[in-house]
C-alpha positions in Angstrom: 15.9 4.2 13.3 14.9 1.3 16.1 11.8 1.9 15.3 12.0 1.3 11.7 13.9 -1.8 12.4 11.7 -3.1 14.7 8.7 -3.1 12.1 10.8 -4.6 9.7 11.5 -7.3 12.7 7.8 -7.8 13.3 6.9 -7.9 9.0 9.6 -10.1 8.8 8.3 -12.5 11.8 4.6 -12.4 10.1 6.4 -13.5 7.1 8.5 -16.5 8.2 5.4 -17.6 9.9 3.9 -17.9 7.2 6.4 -19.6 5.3 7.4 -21.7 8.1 3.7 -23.1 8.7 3.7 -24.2 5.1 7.1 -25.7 5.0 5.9 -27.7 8.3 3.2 -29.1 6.6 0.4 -27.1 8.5 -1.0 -24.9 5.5 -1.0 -25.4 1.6 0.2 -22.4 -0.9 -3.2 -23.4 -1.9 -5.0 -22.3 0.8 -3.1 -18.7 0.8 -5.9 -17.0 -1.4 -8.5 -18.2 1.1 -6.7 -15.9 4.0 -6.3 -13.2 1.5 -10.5 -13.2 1.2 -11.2 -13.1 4.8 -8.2 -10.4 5.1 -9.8 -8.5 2.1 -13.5 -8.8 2.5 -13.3 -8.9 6.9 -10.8 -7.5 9.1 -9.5 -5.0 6.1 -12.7 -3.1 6.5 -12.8 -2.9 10.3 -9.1 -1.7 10.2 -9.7 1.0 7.5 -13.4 2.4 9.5 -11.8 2.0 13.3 -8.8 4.8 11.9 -10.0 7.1 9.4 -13.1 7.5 12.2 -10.5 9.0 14.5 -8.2 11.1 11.6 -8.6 14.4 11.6 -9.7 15.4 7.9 -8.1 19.0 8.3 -4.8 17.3 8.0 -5.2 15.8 4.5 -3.8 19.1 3.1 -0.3 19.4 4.1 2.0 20.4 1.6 3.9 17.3 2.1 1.4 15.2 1.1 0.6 17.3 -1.8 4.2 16.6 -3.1 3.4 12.5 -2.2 0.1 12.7 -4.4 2.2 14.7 -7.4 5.1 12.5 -7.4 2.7 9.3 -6.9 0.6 10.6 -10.3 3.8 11.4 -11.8 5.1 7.8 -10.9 1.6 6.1 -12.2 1.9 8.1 -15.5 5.7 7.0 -16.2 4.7 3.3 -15.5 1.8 3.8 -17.6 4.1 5.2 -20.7 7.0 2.7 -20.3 4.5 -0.4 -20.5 2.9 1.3 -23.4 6.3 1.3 -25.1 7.9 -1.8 -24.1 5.4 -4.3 -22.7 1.9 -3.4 -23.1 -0.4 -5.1 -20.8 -3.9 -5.3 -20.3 -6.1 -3.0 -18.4 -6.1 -5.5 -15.2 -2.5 -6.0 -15.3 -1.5 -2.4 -16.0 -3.1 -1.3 -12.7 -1.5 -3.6 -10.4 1.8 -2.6 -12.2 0.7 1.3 -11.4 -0.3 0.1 -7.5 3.0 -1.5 -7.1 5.1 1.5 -8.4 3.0 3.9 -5.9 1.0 2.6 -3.3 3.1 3.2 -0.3 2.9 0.9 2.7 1.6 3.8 5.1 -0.2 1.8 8.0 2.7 -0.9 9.6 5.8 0.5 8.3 4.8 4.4 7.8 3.2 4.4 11.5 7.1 3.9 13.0 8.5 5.7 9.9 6.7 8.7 10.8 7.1 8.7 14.5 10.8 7.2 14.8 12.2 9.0 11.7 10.1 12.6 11.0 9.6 12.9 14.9 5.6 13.0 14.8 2.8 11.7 13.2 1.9 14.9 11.2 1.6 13.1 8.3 0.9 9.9 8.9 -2.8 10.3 9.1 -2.9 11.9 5.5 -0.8 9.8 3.9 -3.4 7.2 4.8 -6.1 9.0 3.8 -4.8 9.7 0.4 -3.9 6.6 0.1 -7.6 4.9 1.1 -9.8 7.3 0.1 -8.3 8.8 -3.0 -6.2 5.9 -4.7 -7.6 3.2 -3.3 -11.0 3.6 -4.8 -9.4 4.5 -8.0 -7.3 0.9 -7.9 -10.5 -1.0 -7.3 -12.3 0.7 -9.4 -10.1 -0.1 -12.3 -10.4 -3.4 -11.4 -14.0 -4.2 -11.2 -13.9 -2.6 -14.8 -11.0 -4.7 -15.9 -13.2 -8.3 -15.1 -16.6 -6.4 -16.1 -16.7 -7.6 -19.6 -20.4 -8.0 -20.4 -21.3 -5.3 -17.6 -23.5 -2.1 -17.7 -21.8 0.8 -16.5 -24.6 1.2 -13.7 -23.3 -2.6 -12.6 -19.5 -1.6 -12.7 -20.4 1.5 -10.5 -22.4 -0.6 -8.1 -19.8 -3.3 -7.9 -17.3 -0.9 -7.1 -19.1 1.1 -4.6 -19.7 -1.8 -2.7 -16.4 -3.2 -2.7 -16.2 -3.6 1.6 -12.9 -1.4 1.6 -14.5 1.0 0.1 -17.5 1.3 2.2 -15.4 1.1 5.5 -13.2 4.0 4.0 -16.4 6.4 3.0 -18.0 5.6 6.7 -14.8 6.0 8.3 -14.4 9.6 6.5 -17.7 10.6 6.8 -17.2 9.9 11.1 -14.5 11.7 11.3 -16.1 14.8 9.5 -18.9 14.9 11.4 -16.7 14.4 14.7 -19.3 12.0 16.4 -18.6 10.5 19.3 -18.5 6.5 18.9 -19.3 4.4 22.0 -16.7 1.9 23.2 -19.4 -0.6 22.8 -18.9 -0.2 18.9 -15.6 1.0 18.2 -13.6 -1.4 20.7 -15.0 -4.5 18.7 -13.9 -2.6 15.6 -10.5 -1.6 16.5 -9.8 -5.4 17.4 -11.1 -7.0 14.2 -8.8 -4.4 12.4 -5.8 -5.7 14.8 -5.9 -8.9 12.7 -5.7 -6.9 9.4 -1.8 -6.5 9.1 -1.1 -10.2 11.0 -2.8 -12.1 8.6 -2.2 -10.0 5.4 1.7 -10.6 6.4 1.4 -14.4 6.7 -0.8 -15.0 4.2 1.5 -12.9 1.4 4.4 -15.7 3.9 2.9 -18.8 2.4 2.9 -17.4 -0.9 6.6 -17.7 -0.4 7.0 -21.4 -0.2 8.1 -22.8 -2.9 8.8 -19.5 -5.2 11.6 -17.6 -6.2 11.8 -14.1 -7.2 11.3 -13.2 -10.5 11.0 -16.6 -11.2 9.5 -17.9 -15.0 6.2 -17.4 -13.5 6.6 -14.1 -13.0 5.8 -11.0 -15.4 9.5 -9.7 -15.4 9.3 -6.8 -17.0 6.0 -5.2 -15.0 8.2 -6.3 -11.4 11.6 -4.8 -12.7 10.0 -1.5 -13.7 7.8 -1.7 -10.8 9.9 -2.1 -8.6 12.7 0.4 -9.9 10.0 3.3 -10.5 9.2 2.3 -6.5 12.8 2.8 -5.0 14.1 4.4 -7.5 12.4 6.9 -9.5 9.6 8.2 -6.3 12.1 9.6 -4.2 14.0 11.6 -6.8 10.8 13.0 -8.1 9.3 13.5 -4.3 12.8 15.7 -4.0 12.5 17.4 -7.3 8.8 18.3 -7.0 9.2 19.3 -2.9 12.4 21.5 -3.4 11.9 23.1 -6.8 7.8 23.5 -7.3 6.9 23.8 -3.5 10.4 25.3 -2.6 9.0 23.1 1.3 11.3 23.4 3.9 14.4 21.0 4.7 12.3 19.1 7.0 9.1 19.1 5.4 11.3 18.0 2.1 13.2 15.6 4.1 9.3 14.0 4.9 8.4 14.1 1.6 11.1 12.0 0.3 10.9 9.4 3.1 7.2 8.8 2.6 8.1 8.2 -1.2 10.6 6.0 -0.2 8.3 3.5 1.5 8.0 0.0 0.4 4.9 -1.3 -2.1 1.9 -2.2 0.5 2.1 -5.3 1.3 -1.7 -5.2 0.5 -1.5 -4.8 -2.6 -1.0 -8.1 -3.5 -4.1 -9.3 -1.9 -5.8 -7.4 -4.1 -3.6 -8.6 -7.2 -4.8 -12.2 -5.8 -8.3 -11.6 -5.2 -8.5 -10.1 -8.8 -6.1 -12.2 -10.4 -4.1 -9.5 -11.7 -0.4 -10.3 -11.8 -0.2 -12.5 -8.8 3.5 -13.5 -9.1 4.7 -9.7 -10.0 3.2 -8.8 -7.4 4.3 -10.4 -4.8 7.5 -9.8 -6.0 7.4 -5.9 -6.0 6.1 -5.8 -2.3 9.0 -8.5 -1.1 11.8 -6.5 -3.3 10.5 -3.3 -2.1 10.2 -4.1 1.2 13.8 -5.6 1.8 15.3 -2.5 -0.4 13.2 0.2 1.6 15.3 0.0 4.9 18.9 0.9 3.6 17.3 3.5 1.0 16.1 5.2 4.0 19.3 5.5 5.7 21.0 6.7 2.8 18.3 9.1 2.4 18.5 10.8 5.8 22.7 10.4 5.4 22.3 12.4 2.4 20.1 14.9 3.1 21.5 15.5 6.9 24.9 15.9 5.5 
């Protein structure tokens, strides 16, 4: 568990710097979106190309992360029915309620969840890849159509194909499958722009603290309560229902199947909720609730299911 603890020491360092720098005067809240572009539209990219180039597609189809893509539909579709019943949305705001209840933070907390907790990094890599090349591109998608109004189809397409994340996660997958050999020259620059990704996607979403509170009257309340409950509540019973009694997986394969769904809301996420102007504040507040919630809902996972 030191290892989890010590991401949550390094998030939570990105965060306060964040906050701290625009406490002290040295950044505006205002000027928060403007690192969420350059996060979004530069470094993003390089980080999602420089790793799927070196994943090994064969591993995408692990049982385990079968059951993770299930309970992660399963998840989306309950979201999806409760906001139709209670607090319809529209089609922008419905899909950043469905990305906070499922996209799992799989890249700076999964990395030392997967090696400190499950032991390996089995499934690390194809958790990422589901996540990047399956629902990502479905997220964005959704998007580009929700602030399309007036758009051809053709023009929607387009716009979403060329989203930079996207492009980055097609070349990345289409380098590993074809298992080429990328010279230092290219990859090294890559790699290092992708090093930024996490830093600046963590202070950024820091000085969008300042001067907020949680579930504040801003705040869509009733898209970042059910978001967040279907996140840390509702994933990991389903992951165990749908690993133990459909795929009958083994304890420990189980046991990684409920962990991954137990994963806090990527923190990305709300850059894209901010770049698209899709419930900002709701957001934000999913990933931070999530993400402070996630730690001690892992350790009574692996109490419970060790005992």
């Amino acid at each position: 568990m030191n290892g989890v603890l010590t991401a949550f020491a390094i998030i939570g360092a990105l965060i306060g710097a964040g906050y701290l720098a625009t406490r002290f005067g040295l950044l505006t809240v205002e000027q928060g979106p403007l690192l969420n572009r350059i996060a979004f539209y530069v470094f993003s990219p390089a980080l999602l190309l420089s790793v799927l180039a070196k994943t090994e597609v064969s591993e995408i189809f692990s049982p385990v992360i079968v059951v993770v893509m299930i309970t992660s539909l399963a998840t989306a579709a309950l979201f999806v029915l409760l906001s139709r019943i209670f607090f319809p949305r529209n089609l922008g705001d419905t899909t950043m309620g469905i990305a906070g209840s499922i996209y799992l933070n799989s890249n700076n907390i999964g990395l030392p969840v997967s090696l400190f907790v499950l032991g390996d990094l089995t499934y690390f890599a194809p958790l990422l890849m589901l996540q990047i090349v399956l629902f990502l591109p479905l997220i964005l998608g959704v998007l580009e159509v929700s602030r399309g109004q007036g758009k051809s189809v053709r023009k929607i397409l387009a716009s979403t194909l060329f989203t930079p994340l996207i492009l980055a996660s097609v070349a990345g997958l289409l380098l590993s499958l074809s298992n080429i050999d990328i010279p230092d020259i290219i990859m090294e620059p890559l790699t290092t722009m992708g090093g930024a990704a996490v830093p600046l996607l963590l202070f950024s979403y820091g000085v969008s603290l300042r001067g907020q509170k949680v579930f504040h009257a801003d705040g869509d309340r009733p898209v970042s309560l059910t978001a967040t409950t279907l996140k840390v509540a509702a994933m990991p019973v389903i992951a165990y229902v749908v690993g133990n009694f459909v795929f009958h997986l083994a304890p420990h394969e189980l046991f990684a199947a409920v962990i991954l769904a137990s994963l806090p809301t990527a923190q990305n996420i709300y850059t894209y909720a901010s770049v698209y102007k899709a419930e900002v504040f709701a957001t934000r507040d999913v990933v931070f609730t999530t993400t402070i919630i996630s730690l001690p809902l892992m350790f009574l996972i692996a109490a419970l299911m060790s005992a």
